[in-house]
Each structure stands twice: as structure tokens, then as C-alpha cells.
C-alpha positions as CSV (number, residue, x, y, z in Angstrom):
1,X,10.2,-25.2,-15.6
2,X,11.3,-22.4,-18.1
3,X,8.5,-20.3,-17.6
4,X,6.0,-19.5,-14.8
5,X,2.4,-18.0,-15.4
6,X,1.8,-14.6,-13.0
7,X,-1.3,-12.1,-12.2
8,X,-1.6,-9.2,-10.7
9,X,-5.0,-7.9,-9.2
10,X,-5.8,-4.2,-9.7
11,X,-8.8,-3.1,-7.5
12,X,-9.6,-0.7,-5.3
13,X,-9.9,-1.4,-1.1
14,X,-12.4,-4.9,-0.8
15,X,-13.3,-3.8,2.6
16,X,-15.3,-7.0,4.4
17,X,-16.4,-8.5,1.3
18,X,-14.5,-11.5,-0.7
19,X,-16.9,-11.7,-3.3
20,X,-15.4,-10.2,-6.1
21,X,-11.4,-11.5,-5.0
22,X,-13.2,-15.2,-5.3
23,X,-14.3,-14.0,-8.6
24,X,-10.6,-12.9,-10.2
25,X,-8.7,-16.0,-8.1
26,X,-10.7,-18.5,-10.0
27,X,-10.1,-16.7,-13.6
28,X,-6.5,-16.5,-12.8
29,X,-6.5,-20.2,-11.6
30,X,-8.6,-21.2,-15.0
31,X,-5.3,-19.2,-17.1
32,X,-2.7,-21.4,-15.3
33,X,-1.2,-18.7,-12.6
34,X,1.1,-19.9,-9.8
35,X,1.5,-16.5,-7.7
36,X,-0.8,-13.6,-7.6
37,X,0.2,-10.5,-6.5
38,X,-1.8,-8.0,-4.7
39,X,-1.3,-3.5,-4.2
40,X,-1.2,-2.0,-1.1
41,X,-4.2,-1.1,0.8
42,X,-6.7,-3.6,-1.0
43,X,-7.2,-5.6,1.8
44,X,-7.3,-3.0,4.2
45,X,-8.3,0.6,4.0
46,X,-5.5,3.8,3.2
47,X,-3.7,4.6,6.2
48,X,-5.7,7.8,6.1
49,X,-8.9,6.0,6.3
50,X,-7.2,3.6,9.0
51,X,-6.5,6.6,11.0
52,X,-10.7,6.6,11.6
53,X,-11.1,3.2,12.0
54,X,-11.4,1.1,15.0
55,X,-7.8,-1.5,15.4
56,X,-10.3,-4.2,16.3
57,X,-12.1,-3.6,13.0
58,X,-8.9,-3.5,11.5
59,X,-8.2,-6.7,13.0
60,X,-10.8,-8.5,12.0
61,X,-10.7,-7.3,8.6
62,X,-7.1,-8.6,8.4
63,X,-7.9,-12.1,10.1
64,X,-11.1,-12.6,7.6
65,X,-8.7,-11.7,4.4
66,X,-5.9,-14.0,6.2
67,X,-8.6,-16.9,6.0
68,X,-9.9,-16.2,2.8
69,X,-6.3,-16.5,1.1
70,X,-5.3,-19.3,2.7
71,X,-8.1,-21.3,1.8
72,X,-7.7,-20.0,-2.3
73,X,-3.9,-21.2,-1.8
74,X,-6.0,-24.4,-0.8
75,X,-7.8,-24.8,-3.4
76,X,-6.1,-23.4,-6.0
77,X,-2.3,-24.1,-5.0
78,X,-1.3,-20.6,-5.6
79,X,1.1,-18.1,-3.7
80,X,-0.5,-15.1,-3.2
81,X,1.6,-12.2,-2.1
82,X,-0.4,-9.5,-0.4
83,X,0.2,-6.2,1.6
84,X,-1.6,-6.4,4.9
85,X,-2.1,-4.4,8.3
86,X,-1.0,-6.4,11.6
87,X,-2.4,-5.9,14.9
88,X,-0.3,-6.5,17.9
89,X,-1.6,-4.9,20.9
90,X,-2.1,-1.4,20.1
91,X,0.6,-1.2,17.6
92,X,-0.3,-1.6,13.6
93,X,2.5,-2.9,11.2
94,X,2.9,-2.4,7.6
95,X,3.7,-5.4,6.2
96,X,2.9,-7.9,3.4
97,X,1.6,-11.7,3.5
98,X,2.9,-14.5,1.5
99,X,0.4,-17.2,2.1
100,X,0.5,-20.6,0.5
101,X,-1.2,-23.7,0.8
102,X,0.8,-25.0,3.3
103,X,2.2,-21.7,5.3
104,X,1.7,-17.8,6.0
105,X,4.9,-15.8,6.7
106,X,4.9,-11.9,6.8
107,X,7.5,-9.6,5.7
108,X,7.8,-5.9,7.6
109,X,8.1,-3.0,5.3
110,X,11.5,-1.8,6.6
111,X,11.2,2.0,5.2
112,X,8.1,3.7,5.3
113,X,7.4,6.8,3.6
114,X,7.9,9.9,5.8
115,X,6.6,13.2,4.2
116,X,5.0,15.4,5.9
117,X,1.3,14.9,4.0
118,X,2.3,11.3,3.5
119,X,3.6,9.5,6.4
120,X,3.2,6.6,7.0
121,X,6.5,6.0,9.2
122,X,4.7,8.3,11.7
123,X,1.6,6.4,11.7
124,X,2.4,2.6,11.4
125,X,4.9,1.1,14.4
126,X,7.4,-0.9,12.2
127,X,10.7,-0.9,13.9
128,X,13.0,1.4,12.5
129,X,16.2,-0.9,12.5
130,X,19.2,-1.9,10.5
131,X,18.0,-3.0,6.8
132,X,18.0,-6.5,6.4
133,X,17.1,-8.6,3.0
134,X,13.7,-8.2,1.8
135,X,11.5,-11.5,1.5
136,X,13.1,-14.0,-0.9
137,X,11.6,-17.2,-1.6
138,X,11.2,-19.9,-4.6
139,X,8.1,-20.8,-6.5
140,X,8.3,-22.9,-9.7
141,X,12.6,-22.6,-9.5
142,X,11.9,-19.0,-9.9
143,X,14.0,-16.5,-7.2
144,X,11.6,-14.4,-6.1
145,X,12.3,-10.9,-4.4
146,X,9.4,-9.0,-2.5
147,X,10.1,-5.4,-1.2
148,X,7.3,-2.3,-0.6
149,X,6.5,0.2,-3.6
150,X,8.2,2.7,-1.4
151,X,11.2,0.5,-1.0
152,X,11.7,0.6,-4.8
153,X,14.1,4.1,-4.3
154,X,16.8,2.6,-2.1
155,X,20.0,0.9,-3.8
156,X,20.5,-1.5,-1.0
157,X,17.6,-3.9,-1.9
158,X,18.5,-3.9,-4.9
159,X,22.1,-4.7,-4.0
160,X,20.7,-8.0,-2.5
161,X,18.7,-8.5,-5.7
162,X,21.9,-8.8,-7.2
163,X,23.7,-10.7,-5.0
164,X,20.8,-13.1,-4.4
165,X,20.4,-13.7,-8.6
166,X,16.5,-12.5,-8.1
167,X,14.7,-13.3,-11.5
168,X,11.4,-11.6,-10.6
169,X,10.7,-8.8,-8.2
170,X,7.5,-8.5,-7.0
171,X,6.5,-4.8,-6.1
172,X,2.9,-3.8,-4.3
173,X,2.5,0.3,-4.8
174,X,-0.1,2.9,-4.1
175,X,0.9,5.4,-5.7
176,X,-0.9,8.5,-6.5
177,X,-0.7,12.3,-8.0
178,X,0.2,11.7,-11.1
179,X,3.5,9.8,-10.9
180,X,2.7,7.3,-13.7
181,X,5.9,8.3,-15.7
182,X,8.2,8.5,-12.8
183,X,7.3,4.8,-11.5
184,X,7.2,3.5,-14.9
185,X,10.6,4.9,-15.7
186,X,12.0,3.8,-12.1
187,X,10.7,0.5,-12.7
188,X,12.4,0.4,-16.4
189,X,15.9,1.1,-15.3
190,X,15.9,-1.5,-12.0
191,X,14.9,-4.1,-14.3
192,X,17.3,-3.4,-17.6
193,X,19.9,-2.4,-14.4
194,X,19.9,-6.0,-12.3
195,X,18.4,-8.2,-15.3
196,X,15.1,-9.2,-13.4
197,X,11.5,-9.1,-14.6
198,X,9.6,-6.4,-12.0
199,X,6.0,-7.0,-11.7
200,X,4.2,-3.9,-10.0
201,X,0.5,-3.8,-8.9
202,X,-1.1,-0.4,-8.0
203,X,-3.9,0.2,-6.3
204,X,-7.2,2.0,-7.9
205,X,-9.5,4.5,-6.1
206,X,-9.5,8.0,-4.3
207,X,-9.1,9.6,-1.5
208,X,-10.0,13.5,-0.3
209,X,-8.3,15.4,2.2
210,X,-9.2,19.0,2.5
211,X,-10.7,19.0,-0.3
212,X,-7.8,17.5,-2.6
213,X,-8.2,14.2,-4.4
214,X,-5.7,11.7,-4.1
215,X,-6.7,9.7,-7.3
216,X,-5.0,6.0,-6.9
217,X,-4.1,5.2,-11.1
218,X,-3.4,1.6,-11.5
219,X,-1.0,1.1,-14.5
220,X,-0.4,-1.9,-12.8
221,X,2.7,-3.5,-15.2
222,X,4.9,-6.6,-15.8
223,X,8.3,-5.3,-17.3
224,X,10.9,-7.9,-18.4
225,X,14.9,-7.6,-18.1
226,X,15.1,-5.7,-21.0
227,X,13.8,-2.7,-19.7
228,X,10.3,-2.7,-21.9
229,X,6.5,-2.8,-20.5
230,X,4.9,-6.3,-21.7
231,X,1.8,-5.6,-20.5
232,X,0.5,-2.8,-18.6
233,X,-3.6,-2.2,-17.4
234,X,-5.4,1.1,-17.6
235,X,-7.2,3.0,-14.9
236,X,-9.8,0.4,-14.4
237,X,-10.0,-2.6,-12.3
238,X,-8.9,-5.4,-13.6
239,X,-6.2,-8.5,-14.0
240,X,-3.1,-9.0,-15.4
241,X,-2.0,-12.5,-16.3
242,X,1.5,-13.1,-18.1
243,X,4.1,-15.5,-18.5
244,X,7.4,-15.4,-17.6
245,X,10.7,-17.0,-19.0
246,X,14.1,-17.0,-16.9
247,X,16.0,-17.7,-20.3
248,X,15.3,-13.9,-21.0
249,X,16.8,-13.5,-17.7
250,X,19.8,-15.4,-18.1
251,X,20.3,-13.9,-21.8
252,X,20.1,-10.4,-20.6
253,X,22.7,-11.0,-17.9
254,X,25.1,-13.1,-20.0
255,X,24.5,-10.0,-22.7
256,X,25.1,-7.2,-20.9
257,X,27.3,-8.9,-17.9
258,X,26.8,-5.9,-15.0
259,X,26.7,-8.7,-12.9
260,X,29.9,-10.0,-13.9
261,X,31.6,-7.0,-14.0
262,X,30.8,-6.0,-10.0
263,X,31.5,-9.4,-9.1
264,X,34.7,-9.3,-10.7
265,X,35.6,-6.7,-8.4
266,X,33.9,-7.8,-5.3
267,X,36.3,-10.9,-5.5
268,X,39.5,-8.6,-5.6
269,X,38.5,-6.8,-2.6
């Protein structure tokens, strides 16, 4: 299969209620998409909202979303790929949920964002650890990457992008403050850089704290390995559903040959 149909869902938190996710999932099934990908804090509340919440509402907001997804995979053989909050105990892990028909696995974000009015690595109990490879899998002969929005800054994931000949990288964000320009651009260069196809769903909706609105902007984009934005939504909630074709992939690396040229040199060492 030369190309592979993809969505990403731009919404604000669902809270509880599946309603309008069963509404999207069957549009997206009805245009032919294989994987869906999901922003952060859709299925769960901001961290800053978690902060209020009880874990065991937490929890059971997690398990009903858990169930919901695998029964779309079900019955629309999709892969969904969707940032999630664990429970364990009285520890809460960032992480994110790949859930098809036949099996759930969960990736742990590995570096969390640390700032002093956003920090997350001070809230959430991943395990601060040697990195390791983000999750990779296959869908459709595709080589699919998955690493957090944060994530997105640090050269070693990308490293294993390389090495791992990743065609598309999949990247849930919610990001805020204005920073359209700065993750558009970011996003750009990674994918011109390592000739991959990035698709990046942000998250919609607001937050106030101390009287300062964190406005959540969407923008949610598909860029292809040449560096250019094929589609990109507004600041509205909605669905993006585009096709992808790995003989773009292949023709941008065989153009341009970064690969080849590290390589090269990887082999002499």
C-alpha cells in the first residue's frame, strides 16, 4: 500500500461524555482513515485542572475512554493513538495509548516539561530514567514514530527517527500562548531535516490561572517531507483527514540524501 488515509481530532477536554468522539470516529471511518490521532489532555482534564480532581475520578475517566477506544478499534479497525493519564496507586503517569482492535500498549512520556509555571515533571510521576526509543510500530507498511509534543525539542528522538527509517511521526501537543509560529516552524524543519511526514494534533480550549488565560489554539497540521503544511485547521474544533504517500518519502530522501551522508560516516566509525 503506497498510501495510507490519517485524521487527526481537534477538540477540547471530552470529560465523561463519548458522544461527540462516536460522532468524528464514524466520519473518519466513512473517509477511509486507518489511525487517528488524538492532542493531549482530551481525554482527560489539563494537569492544572487534574491538580483538583479526585485520582479515582481520574481513574475512571481513563478506564471509560480506554473502553470506548477499544471498542471503535472494534468496529472500525482503526489505530487510535491517544494521550492518556494512568493511575497506579497514588502515582499519575503521563503517557499515551495506542489501542487497536486486537491490543492496548502505552508509551511513558520520557521528558516532561519543567518550568516553573508549567511543570508537569513536578506533578506527574514518570520515571526520570535513561531515554530510550519512543513508540514505533507499523500500520498499513507505514513506520510509524510516536513521541510527546514536548519531546519534539530534543535531537535524540529524532536520532532514532533516523535510524529507524520513520515515514510518519505522529505528535500530540497542547500548546498554548501564542506559539503557533514557533511549533509550525519546528515542525517544518524536523520533517524537511529526517524526510518524514509529522502529523501534529493540538488541543483547543482555555484555562485561567490568576487571572491569565491560557488559550489552547489548535492549528492542528499534517506537514509532508518537504517541509510544507498540507493541511492545517483553524481555531475551531474540528477533523483533519489526509492521505499520505511514502513515495514522497522515499523521493525526498533519495533527493536530498542526509540520510546517506550520516550513514556514510557512521559506517567509518
Amino acid at each position: 500500500m503506497s498510501q495510507l488515509m490519517i485524521g487527526a481530532l481537534q477538540l477540547p477536554t471530552l470529560g465523561m461524555n463519548a458522544t461527540r468522539l462516536e460522532f468524528y470516529l464514524k466520519k473518519a471511518h466513512e473517509r477511509g482513515a486507518r489511525l487517528i490521532l488524538f492532542p493531549e489532555y482530551v481525554l482527560n482534564h489539563f494537569y492544572r485542572d487534574l491538580e483538583k480532581i479526585s485520582p479515582n475520578m481520574v481513574k475512571e475517566q481513563t478506564k471509560l475512554h480506554i473502553k470506548a477506544l477499544k471498542e471503535f478499534a472494534k468496529q472500525y479497525d482503526m489505530t487510535f493513538i491517544a494521550p492518556i493519564v494512568l493511575i497506579k496507586g497514588k502515582k499519575q503517569y503521563k503517557t499515551i495509548a495506542k489501542i487497536t482492535a486486537k491490543s492496548t500498549s502505552f508509551y511513558h512520556q520520557q521528558i516532561l516539561i519543567p518550568y516553573k509555571h508549567w511543570n508537569e515533571k513536578a506533578f506527574f510521576d514518570n520515571e526520570i530514567a535513561p531515554l530510550k526509543e519512543p513508540m514505533i510500530f507499523k500500520q498499513d507498511g507505514y513506520r510509524v514514530a510516536v513521541m510527546a509534543g514536548f519531546e519534539l525539542h530534543f535531537d535524540y528522538f529524532w536520532d532514532i527517527v533516523r535510524k529507524k527509517r520513520v515515514d510518519l511521526v505522529l505528535l500530540p501537543s497542547a500548546a498554548t500562548f501564542g506559539s503557533h509560529e514557533r511549533w509550525m516552524e519546528l515542525i517544518k524543519s524536523r520533517a524537511f531535516i529526517y524526510g518524514c511526514y509529522i502529523l501534529r494534533a493540538n488541543r483547543l480550549g482555555e484555562y485561567v490561572d490568576d487571572d491569565i488565560k491560557w488559550r489552547f489554539y489548535g492549528n492542528t497540521m499534517l506537514v509532508n517531507p518537504s517541509g510544507e503544511v498540507e493541511m492545517m485547521l483553524e481555531d475551531k474544533e474540528s477533523m483533519l483527514i489526509e492521505d499520505i504517500d511514502r513515495e514522497h518519502v522515499k523521493e525526498h530522501r533519495r533527493s536530498w540524501r542526509f540520510m546517506q551522508e550520516i550513514e556514510l560516516r557512521e559506517r567509518l566509525q
